[in-house]
Backbone as CSV, one residue per row, in Angstrom:
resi,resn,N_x,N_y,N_z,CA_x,CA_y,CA_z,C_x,C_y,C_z
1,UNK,18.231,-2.332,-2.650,17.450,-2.202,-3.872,16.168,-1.449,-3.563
2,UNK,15.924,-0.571,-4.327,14.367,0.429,-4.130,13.772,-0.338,-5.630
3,UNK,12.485,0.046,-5.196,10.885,-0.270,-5.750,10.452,-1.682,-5.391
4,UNK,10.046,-2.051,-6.460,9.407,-3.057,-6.482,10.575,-4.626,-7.250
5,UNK,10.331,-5.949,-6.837,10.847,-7.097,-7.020,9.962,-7.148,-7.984
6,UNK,8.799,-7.376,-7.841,7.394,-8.271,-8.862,6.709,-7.969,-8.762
7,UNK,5.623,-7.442,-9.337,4.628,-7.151,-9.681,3.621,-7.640,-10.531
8,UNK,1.973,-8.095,-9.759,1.243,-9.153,-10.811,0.301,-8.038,-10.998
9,UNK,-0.314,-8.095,-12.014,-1.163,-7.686,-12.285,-2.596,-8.290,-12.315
10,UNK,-3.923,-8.215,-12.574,-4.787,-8.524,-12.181,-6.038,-7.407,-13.124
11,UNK,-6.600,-7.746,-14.453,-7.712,-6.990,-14.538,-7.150,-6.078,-15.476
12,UNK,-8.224,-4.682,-15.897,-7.731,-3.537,-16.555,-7.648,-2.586,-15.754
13,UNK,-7.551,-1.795,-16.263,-7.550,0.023,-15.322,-9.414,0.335,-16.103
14,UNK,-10.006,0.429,-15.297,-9.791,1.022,-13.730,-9.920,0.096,-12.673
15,UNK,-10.157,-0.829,-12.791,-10.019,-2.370,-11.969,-9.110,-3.262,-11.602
16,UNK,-7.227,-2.351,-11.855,-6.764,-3.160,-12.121,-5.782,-3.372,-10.676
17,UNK,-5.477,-4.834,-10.480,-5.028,-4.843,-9.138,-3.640,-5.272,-9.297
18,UNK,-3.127,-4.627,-8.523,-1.510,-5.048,-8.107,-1.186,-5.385,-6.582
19,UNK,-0.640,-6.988,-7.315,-0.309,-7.926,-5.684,1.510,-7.664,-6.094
20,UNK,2.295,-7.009,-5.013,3.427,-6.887,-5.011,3.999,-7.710,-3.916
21,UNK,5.339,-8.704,-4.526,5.981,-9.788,-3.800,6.943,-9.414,-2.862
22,UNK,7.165,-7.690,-2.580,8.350,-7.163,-2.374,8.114,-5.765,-1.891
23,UNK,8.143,-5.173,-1.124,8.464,-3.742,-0.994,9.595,-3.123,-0.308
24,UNK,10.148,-1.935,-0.983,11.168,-1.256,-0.517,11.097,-0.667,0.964
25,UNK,11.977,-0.459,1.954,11.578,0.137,3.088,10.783,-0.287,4.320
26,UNK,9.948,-1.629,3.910,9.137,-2.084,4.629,9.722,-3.118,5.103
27,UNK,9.832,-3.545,6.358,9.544,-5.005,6.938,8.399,-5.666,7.115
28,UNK,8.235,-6.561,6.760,7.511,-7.958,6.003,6.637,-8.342,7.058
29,UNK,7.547,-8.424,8.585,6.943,-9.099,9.674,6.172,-8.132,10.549
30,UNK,6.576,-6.538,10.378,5.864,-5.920,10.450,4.745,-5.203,10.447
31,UNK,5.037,-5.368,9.326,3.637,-4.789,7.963,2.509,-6.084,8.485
32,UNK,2.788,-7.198,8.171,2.166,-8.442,8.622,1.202,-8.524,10.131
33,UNK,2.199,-7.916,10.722,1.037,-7.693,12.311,0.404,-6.360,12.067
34,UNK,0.440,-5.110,11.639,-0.225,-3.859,11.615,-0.885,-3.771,10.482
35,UNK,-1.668,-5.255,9.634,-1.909,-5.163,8.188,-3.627,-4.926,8.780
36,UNK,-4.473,-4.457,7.720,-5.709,-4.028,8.055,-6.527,-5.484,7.170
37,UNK,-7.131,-6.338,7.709,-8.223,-7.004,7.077,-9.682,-6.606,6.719
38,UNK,-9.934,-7.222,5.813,-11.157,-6.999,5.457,-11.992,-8.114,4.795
39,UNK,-13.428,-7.823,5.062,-14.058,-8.717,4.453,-14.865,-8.648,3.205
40,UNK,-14.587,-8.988,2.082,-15.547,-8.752,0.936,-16.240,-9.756,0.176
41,UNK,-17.314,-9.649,0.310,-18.252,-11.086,-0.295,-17.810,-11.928,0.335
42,UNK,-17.664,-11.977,1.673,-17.297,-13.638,2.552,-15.779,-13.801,2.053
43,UNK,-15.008,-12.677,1.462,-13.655,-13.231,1.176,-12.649,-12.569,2.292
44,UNK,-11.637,-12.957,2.854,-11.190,-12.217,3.807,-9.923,-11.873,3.224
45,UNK,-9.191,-10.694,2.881,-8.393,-9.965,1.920,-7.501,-8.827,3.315
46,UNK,-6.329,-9.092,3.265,-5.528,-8.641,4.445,-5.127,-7.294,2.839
47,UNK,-5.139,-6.691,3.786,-4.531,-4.967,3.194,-3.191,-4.322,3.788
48,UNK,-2.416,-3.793,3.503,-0.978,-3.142,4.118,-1.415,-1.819,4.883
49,UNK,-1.310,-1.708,6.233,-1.564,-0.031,6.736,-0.870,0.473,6.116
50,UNK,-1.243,1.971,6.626,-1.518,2.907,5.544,-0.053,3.591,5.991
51,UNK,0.312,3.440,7.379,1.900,3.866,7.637,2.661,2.625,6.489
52,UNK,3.096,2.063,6.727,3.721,1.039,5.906,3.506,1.523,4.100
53,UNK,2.362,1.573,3.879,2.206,2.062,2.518,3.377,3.473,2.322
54,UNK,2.774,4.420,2.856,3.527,5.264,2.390,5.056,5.254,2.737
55,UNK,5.384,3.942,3.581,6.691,4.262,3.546,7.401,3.818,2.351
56,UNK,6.510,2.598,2.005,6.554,1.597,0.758,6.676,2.787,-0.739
57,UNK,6.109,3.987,-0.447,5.814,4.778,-1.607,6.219,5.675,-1.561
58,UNK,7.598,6.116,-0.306,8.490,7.434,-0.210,9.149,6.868,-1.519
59,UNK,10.109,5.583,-1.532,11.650,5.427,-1.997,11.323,5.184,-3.575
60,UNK,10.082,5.096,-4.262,10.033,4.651,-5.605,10.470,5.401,-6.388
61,UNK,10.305,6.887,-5.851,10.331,7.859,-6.675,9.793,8.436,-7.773
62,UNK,8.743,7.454,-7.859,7.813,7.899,-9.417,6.344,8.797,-9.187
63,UNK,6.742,9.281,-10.055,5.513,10.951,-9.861,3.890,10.170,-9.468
64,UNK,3.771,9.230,-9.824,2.463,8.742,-9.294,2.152,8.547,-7.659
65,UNK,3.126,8.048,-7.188,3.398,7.780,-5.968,3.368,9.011,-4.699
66,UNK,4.493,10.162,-5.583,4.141,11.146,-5.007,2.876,11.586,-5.029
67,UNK,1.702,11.851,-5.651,0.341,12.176,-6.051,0.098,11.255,-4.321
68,UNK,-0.034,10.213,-4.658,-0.481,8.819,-3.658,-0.078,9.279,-2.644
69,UNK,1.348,9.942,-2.478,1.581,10.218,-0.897,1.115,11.047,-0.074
70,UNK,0.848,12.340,-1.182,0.042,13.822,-0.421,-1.309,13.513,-0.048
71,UNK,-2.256,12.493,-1.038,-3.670,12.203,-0.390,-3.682,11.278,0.924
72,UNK,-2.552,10.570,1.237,-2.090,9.434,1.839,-2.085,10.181,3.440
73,UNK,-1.439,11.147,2.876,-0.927,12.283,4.057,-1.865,13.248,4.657
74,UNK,-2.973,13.258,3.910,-4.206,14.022,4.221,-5.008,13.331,4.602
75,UNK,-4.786,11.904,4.321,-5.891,10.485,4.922,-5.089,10.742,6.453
76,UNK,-4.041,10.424,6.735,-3.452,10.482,8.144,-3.797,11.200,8.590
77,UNK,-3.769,12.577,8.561,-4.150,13.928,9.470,-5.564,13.888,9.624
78,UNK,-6.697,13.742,8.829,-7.864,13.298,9.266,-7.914,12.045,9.856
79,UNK,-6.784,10.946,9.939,-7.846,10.164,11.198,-6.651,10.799,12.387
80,UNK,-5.975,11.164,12.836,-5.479,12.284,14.056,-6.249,12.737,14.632
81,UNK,-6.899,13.201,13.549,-8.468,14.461,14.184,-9.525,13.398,14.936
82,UNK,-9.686,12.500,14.519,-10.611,11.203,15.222,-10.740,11.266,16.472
């Protein structure tokens, strides 16, 4: 199965957040050890790397995603250059 299982939503646009229960392409236990944390207002909020993302956002196929993947892909090659 490709895309997404569930999807919550959270807020409006431009604020609006999506916690997804499911992604295509990705392993779970993976993603889980190479996930990026962060801290905001004392809250600690685990994030998906950014490899994992876009793999998460090859198989959807929806034109947004593609948009998401080329900046995604230009985020990678600048940190290379690092």
């Amino acid at each position: 199965m490709t895309g997404f299982r569930r999807v919550l939503f959270r807020s409006e646009v431009p604020n609006k957040i999506d916690f997804l229960t499911y992604l295509s392409n990705v392993d779970f236990e993976e993603a889980w050890d190479k996930r990026i944390v962060a801290d905001l207002d004392g809250i600690t909020i685990p994030f998906i790397d950014l490899k994992n993302l876009l793999l998460s956002k090859f198989v959807t196929g929806r034109a947004k995603d593609k948009v998401d993947i080329e900046e995604l892909q230009k985020v990678m090659r600048l940190k290379k250059k690092d």
